[in-house]
C-alpha beads as a LAMMPS data file, in Angstrom:
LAMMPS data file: protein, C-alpha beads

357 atoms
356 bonds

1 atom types
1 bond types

-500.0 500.0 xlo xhi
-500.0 500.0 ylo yhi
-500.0 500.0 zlo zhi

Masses

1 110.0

Atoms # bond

1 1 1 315.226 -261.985 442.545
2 1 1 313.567 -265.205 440.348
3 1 1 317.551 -265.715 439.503
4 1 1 318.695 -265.861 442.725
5 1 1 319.892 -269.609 444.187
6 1 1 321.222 -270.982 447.441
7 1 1 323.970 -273.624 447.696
8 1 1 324.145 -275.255 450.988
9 1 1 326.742 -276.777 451.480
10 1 1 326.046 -279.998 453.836
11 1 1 329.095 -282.888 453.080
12 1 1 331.315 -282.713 456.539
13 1 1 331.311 -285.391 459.197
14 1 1 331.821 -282.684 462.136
15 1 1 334.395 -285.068 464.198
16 1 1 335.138 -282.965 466.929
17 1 1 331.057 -283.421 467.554
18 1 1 331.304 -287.007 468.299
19 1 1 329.815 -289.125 469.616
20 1 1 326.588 -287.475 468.487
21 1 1 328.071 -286.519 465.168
22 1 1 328.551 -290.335 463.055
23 1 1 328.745 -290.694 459.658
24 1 1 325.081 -291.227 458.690
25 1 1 323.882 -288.265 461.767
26 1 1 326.630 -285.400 461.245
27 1 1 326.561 -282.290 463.016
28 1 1 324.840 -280.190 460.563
29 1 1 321.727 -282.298 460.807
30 1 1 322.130 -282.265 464.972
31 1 1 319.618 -280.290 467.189
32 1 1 322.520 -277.645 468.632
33 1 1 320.184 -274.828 469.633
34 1 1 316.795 -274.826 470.062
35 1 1 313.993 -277.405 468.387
36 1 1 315.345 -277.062 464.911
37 1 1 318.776 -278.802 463.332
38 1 1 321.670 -276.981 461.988
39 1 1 320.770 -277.606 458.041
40 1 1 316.594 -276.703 458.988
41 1 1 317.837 -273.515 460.614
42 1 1 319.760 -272.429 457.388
43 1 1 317.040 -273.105 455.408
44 1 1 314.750 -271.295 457.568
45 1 1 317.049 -267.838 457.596
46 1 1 317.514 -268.154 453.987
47 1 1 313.365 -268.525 452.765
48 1 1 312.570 -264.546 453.142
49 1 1 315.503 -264.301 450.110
50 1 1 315.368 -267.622 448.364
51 1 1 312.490 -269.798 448.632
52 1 1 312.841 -273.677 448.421
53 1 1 312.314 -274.363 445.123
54 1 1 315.674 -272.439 444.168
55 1 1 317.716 -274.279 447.252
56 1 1 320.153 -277.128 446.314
57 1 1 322.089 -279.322 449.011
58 1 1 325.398 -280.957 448.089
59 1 1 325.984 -283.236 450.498
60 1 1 327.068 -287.539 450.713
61 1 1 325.498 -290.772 450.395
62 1 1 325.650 -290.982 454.528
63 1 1 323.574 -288.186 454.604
64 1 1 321.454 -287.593 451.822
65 1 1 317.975 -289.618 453.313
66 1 1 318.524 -287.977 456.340
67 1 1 318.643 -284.309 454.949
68 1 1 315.874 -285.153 452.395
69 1 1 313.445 -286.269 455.666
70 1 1 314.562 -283.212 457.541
71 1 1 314.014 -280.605 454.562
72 1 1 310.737 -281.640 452.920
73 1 1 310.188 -278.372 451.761
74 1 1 313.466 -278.740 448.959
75 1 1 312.437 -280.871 445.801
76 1 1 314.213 -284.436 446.570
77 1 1 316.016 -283.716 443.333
78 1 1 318.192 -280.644 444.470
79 1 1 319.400 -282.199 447.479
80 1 1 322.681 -284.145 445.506
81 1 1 325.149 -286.628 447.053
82 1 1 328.727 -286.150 445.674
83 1 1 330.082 -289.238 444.229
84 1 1 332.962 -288.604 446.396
85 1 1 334.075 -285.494 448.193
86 1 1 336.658 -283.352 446.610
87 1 1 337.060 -279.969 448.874
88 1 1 334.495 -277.237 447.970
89 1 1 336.219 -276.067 444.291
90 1 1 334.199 -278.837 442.786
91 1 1 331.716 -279.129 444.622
92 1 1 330.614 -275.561 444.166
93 1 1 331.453 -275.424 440.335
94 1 1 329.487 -278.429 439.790
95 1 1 326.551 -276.354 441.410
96 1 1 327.274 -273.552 438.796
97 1 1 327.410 -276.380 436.329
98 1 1 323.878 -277.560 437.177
99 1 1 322.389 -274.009 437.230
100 1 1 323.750 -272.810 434.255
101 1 1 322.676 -274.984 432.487
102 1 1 319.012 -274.808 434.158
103 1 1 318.995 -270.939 434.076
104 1 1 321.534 -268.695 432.218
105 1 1 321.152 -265.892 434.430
106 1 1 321.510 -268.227 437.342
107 1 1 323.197 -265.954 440.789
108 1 1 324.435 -268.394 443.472
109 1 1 324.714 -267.972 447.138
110 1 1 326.957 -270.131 448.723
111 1 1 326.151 -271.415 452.713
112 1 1 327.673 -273.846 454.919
113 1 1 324.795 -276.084 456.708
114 1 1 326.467 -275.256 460.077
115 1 1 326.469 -272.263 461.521
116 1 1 324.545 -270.423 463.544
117 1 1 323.577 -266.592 462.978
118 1 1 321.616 -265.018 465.910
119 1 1 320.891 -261.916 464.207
120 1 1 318.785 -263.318 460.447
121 1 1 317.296 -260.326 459.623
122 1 1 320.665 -258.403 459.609
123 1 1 322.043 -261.058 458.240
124 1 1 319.951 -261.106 455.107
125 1 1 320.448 -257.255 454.275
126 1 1 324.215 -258.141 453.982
127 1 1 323.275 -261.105 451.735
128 1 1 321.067 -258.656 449.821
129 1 1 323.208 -256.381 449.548
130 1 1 326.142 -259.264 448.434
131 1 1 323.661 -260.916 445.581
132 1 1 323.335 -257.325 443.815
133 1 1 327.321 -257.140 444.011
134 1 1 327.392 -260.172 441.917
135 1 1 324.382 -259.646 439.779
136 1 1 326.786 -256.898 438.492
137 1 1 329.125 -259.114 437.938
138 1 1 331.815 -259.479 440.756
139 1 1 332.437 -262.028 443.366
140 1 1 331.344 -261.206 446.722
141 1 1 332.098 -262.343 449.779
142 1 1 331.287 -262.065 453.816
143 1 1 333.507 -261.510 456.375
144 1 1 333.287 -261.474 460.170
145 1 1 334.311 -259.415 462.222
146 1 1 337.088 -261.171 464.563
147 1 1 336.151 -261.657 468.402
148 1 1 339.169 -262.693 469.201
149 1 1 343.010 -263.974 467.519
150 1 1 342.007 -267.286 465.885
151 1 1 344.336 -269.433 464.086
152 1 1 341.450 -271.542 462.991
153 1 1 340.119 -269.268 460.385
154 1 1 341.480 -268.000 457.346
155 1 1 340.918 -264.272 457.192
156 1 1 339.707 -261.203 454.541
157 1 1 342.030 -258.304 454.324
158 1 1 339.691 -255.043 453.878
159 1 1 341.185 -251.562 452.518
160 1 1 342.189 -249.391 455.445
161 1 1 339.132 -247.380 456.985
162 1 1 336.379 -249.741 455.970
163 1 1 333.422 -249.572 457.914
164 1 1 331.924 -252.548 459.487
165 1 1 327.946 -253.060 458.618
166 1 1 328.408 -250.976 455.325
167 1 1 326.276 -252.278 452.476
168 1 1 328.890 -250.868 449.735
169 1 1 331.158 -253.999 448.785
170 1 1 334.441 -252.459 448.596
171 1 1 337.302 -254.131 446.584
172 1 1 339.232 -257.609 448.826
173 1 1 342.977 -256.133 449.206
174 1 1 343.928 -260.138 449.990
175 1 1 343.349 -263.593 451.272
176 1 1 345.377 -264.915 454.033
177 1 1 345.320 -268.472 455.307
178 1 1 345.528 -269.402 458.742
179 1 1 347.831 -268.004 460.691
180 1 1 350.038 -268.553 463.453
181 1 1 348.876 -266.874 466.698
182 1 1 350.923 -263.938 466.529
183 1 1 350.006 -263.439 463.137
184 1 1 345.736 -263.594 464.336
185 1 1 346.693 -260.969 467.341
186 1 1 348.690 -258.908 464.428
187 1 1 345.112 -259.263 461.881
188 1 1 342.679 -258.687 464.748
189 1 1 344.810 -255.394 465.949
190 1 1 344.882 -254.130 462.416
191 1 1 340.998 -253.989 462.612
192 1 1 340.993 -254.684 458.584
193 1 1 341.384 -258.625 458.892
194 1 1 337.404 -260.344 459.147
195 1 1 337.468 -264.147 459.267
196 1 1 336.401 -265.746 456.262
197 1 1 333.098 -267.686 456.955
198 1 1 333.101 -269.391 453.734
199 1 1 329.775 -267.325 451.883
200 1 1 330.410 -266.450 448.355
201 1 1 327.934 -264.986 445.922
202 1 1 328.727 -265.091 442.155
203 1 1 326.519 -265.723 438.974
204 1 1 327.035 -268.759 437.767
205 1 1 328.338 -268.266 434.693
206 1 1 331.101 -266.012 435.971
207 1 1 332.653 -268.387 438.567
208 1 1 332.753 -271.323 435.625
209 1 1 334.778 -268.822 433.785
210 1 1 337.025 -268.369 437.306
211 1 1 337.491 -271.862 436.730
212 1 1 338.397 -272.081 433.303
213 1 1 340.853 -269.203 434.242
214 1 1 342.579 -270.672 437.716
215 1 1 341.515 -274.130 437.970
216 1 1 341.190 -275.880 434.196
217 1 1 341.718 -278.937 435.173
218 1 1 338.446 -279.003 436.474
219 1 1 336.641 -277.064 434.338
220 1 1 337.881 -279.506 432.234
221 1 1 335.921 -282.230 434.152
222 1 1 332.343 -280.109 434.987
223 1 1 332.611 -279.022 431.270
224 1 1 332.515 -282.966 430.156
225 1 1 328.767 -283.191 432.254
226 1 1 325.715 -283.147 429.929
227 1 1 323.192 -280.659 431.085
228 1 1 321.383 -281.633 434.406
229 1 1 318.146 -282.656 432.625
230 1 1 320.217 -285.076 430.825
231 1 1 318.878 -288.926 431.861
232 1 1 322.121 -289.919 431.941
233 1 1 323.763 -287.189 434.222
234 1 1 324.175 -289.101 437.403
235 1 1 326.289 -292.018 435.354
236 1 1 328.120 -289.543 433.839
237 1 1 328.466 -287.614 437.072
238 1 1 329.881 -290.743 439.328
239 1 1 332.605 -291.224 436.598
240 1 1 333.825 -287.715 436.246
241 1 1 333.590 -286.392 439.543
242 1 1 336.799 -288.126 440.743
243 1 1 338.938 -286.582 438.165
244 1 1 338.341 -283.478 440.436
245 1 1 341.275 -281.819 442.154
246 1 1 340.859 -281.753 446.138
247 1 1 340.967 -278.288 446.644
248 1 1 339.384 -275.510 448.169
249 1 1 337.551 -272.483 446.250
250 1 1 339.755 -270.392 448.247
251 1 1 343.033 -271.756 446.854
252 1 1 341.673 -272.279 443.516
253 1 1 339.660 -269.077 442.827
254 1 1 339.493 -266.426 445.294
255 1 1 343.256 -266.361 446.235
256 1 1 343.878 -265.143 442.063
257 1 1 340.373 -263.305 441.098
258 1 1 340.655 -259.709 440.544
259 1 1 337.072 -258.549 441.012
260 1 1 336.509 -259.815 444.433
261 1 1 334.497 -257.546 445.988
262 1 1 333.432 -257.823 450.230
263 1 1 331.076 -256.620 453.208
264 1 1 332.555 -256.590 456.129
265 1 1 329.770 -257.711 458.546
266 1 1 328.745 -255.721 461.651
267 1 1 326.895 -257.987 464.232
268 1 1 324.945 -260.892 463.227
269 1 1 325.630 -263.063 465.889
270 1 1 327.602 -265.166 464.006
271 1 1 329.580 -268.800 465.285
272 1 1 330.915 -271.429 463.405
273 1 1 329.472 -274.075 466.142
274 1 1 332.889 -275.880 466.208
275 1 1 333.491 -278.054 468.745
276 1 1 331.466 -278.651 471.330
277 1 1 333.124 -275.840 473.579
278 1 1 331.139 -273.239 471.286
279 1 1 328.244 -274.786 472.230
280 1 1 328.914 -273.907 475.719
281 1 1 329.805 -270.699 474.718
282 1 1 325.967 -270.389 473.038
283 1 1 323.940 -271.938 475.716
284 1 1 322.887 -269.907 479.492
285 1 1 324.857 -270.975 481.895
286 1 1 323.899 -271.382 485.364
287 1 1 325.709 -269.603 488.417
288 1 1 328.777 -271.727 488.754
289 1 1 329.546 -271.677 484.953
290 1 1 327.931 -274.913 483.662
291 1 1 325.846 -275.406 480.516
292 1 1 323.817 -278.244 480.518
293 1 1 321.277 -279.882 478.064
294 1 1 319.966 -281.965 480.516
295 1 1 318.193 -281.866 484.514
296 1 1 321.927 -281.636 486.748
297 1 1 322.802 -281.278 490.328
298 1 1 326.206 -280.175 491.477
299 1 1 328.208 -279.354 494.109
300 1 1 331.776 -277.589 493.731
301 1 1 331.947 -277.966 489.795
302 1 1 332.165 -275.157 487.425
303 1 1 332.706 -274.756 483.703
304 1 1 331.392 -277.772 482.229
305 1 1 328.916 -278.911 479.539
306 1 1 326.651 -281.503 479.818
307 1 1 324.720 -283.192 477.449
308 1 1 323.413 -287.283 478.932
309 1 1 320.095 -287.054 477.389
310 1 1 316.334 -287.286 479.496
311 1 1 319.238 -288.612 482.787
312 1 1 319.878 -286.925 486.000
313 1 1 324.215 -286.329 485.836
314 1 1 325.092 -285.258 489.038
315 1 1 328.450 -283.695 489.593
316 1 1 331.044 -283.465 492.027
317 1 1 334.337 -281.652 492.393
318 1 1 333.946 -281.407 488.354
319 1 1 335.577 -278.426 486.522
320 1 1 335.762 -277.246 482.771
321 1 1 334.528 -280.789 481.355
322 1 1 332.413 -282.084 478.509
323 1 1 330.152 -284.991 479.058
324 1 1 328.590 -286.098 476.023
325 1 1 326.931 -289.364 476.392
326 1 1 324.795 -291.395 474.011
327 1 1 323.406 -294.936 474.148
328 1 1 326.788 -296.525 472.987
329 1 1 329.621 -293.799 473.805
330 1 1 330.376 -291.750 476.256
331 1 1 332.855 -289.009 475.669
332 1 1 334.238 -287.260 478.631
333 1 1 337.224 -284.674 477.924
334 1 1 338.485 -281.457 478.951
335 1 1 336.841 -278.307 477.415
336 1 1 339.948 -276.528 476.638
337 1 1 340.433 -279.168 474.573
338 1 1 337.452 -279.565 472.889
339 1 1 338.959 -279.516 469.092
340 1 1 340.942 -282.875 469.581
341 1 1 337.606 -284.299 469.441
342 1 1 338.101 -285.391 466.383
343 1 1 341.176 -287.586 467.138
344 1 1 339.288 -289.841 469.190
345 1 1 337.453 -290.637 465.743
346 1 1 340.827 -291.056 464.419
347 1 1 341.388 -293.873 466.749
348 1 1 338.154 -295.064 466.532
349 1 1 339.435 -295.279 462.858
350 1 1 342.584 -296.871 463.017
351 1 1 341.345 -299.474 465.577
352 1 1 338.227 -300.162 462.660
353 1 1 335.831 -299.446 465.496
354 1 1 333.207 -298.430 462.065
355 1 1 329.939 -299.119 464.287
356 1 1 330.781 -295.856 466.412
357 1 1 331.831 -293.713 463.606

Bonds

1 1 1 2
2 1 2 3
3 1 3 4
4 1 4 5
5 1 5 6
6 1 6 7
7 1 7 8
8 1 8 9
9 1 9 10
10 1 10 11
11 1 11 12
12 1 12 13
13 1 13 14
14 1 14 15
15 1 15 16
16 1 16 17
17 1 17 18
18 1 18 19
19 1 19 20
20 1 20 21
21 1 21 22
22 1 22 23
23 1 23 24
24 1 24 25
25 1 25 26
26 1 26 27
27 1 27 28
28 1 28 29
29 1 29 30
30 1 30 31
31 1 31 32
32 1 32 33
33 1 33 34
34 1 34 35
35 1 35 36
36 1 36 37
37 1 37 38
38 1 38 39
39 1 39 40
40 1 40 41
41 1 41 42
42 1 42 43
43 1 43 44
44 1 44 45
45 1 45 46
46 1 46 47
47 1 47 48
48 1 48 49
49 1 49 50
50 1 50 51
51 1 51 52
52 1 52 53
53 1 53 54
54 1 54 55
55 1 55 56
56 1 56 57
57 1 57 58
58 1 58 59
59 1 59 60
60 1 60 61
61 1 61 62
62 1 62 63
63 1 63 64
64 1 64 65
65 1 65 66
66 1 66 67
67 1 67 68
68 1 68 69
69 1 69 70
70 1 70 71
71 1 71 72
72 1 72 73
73 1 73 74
74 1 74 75
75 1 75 76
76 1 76 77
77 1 77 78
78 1 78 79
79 1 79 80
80 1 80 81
81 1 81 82
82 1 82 83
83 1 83 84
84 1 84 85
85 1 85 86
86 1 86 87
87 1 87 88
88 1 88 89
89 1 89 90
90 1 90 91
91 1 91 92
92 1 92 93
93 1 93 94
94 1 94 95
95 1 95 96
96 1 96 97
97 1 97 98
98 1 98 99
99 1 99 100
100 1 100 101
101 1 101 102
102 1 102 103
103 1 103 104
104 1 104 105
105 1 105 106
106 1 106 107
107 1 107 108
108 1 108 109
109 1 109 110
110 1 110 111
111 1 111 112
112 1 112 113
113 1 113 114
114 1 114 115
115 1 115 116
116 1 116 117
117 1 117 118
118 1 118 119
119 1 119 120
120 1 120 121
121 1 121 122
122 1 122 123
123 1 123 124
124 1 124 125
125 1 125 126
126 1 126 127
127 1 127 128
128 1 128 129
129 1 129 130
130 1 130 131
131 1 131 132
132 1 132 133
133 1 133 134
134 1 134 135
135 1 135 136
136 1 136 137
137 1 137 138
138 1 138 139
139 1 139 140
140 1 140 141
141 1 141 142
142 1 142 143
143 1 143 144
144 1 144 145
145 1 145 146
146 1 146 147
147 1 147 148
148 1 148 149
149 1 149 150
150 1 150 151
151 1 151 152
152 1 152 153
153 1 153 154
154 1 154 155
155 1 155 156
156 1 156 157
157 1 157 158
158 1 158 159
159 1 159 160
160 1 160 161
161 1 161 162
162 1 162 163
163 1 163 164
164 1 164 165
165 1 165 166
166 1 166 167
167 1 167 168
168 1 168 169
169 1 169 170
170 1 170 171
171 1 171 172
172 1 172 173
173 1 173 174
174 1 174 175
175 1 175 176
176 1 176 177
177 1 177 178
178 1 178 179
179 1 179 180
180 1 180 181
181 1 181 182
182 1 182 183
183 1 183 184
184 1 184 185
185 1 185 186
186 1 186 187
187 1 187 188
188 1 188 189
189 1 189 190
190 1 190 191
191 1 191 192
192 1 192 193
193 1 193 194
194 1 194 195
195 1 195 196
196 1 196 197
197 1 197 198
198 1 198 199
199 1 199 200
200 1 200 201
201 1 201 202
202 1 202 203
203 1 203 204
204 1 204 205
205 1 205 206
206 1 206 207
207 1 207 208
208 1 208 209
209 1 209 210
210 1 210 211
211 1 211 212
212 1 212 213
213 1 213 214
214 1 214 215
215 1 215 216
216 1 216 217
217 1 217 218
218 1 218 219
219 1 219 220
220 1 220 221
221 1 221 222
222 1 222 223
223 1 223 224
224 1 224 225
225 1 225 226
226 1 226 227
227 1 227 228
228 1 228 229
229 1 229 230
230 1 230 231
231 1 231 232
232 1 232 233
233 1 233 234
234 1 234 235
235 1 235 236
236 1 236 237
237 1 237 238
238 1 238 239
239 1 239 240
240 1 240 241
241 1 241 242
242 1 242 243
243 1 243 244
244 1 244 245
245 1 245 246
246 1 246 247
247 1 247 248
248 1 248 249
249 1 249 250
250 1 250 251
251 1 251 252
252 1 252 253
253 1 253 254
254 1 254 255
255 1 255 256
256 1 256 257
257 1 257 258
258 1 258 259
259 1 259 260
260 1 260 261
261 1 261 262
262 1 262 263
263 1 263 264
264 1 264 265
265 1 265 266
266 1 266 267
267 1 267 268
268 1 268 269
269 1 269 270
270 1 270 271
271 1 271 272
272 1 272 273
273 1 273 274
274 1 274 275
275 1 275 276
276 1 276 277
277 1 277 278
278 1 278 279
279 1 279 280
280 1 280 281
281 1 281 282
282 1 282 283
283 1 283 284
284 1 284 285
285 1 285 286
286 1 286 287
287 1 287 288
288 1 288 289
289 1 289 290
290 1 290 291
291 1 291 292
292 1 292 293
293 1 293 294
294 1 294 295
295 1 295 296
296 1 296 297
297 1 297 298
298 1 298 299
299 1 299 300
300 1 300 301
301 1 301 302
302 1 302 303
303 1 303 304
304 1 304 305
305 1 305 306
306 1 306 307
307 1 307 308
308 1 308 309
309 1 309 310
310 1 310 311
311 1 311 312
312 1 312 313
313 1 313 314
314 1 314 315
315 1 315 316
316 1 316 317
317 1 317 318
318 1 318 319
319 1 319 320
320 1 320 321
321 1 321 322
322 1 322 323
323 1 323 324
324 1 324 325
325 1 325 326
326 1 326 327
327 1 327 328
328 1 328 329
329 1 329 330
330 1 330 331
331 1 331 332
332 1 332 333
333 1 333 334
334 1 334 335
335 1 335 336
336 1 336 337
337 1 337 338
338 1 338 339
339 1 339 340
340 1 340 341
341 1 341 342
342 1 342 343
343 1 343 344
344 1 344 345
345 1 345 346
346 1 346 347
347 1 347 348
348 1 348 349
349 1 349 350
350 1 350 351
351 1 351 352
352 1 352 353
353 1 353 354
354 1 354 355
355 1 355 356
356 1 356 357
């Protein structure tokens, strides 16, 4: 396994997270669950496969110091701003770019920074099981078993009859994007349709080849780089990188590949940590329905999350809310509609309030 690498994938700004998520303090380095952030958690699952030294972080100039003081353990050098972000197509062939050219027999995991898996040890005998798959060559990828009809999620069509939890890839029949709720009720009743999580294992040198294949144009650009030992990579890197197409691996590779190969994962505990109703979903609750993250007394108020810091919030005649409140915002919103978060940073946005974003 000396060949095996981790890609964590770490450039979002996780809107519908504000107003603890800013710019410079996104979600995946927040404290969701338990003592450790999002992006220390995924290292930590990952270490009993891939140890430090062959993690790399792609992630932005916002967020770069803070991810380098949170993961000492990664060498400074492998934890890489993107000059500017351009969906995950580049992003992750630049990866295969730099490893290549590092290590010719270089395999690549690919995991977002934000997620949280309950289950690790499961988890990493699918990984396992994923990295062999493309040690022989294929792409591989993880799906998830749906819990319910999301339109959120773009989903993994499986051949009829495959088992979930077996560690045989078996052959992708599709991808589909996301679909309209009758479509998700129509792909969870099927029981072949697993949400696509967004982990991809490949060697190296075969997804650059994807590229050249489905998505020249940047090939074109990753194959202008010098090596990344070159002293004058990071120049060269900040000029190129732009040239990129903003699109996702999905669109560009996966969607065309023929020898996509997939596990459909049995329980691992999985959640995407969305919006901050799937935190509520995560955390105990207490008899009347409310999650808190902080001391609170209430009287006739169900269903709602609290998170106000080392304060007392006392509640009264509250039901289903979020209250989220830092030292200079204080969100306060409906949980059922937890995912417009993120267009109260759009109005922060268009009303150039930068300070809160």
């Amino acid at each position: 396994m000396e060949n095996y690498y981790g890609l964590i994938l770490a450039g979002g700004r996780g809107t519908r997270f504000w107003p603890r998520s800013r710019r410079r303090h996104a979600k995946q380095v927040l404290t969701i669950m338990g003592e450790r952030s999002l992006i220390q958690s995924t290292v930590d699952r990952l270490t009993p496969l891939i140890p430090p030294e062959r993690l790399w972080v792609l992630t932005n100039d916002h967020l770069r110091d803070e991810i380098i003081r949170q993961l000492p353990e990664i060498p400074r050098r492998q934890i890489l701003a993107e000059p500017v972000q351009r969906n995950t197509a580049p992003a992750i062939g630049l990866a295969a770019h730099i490893l290549r050219s590092l290590d010719t027999d270089a395999i690549m995991g690919v995991f977002p920074s934000d997620h949280v898996i309950a289950k690790p040890r499961r988890y990493l005998q699918l990984a396992r099981a994923a990295f062999r798959a493309a040690a022989e060559g294929k792409i591989a990828v993880l799906g998830i078993a749906p819990r319910w009809a999301e339109t959120g999620y773009g989903y993994i069509e499986f051949p009829r009859g495959t088992r979930a939890g077996l560690l045989k890839p078996v052959l992708v029949s599709s991808f589909r994007e996301k679909p309209d709720a009758r479509t998700a009720a129509k792909y969870v009743a099927a029981k072949r349709f697993y949400w696509n999580a967004g982990m991809f294992f490949w060697r190296a040198d075969v997804l650059l080849d994807a590229l050249r294949r489905h998505a020249p144009k940047i090939a074109t650009v990753l194959a202008s780089l010098p090596r990344f030992s070159d002293r004058t990579f990071n120049a060269k890197l900040k000029a190129a990188f732009p040239k990129c197409e903003n699109i996702s691996i999905d669109y560009a590779v996966l969607e065309h590949a023929a020898n996509v190969v997939g596990l459909a994962c049995d329980e691992i505990g999985w959640n995407d940590v969305g919006s901050w109703n799937a935190v509520y979903e995560l955390l105990p609750r207490d008899g009347d329905g409310n999650a808190a993250r902080s001391v609170i007394i209430s009287a006739e108020s169900q269903g709602n999350y609290i998170d106000a810091g080392n304060k007392l919030v006392a509640l009264l005649g509250a039901y289903n809310l979020i209250i989220v409140d830092t030292p200079d915002a204080l969100l306060i919103a409906d949980r059922n509609r937890a995912q417009q978060v993120a267009d109260i940073v759009k109005l922060l946005e268009q009303n150039q309030r930068e300070e809160l974003l």
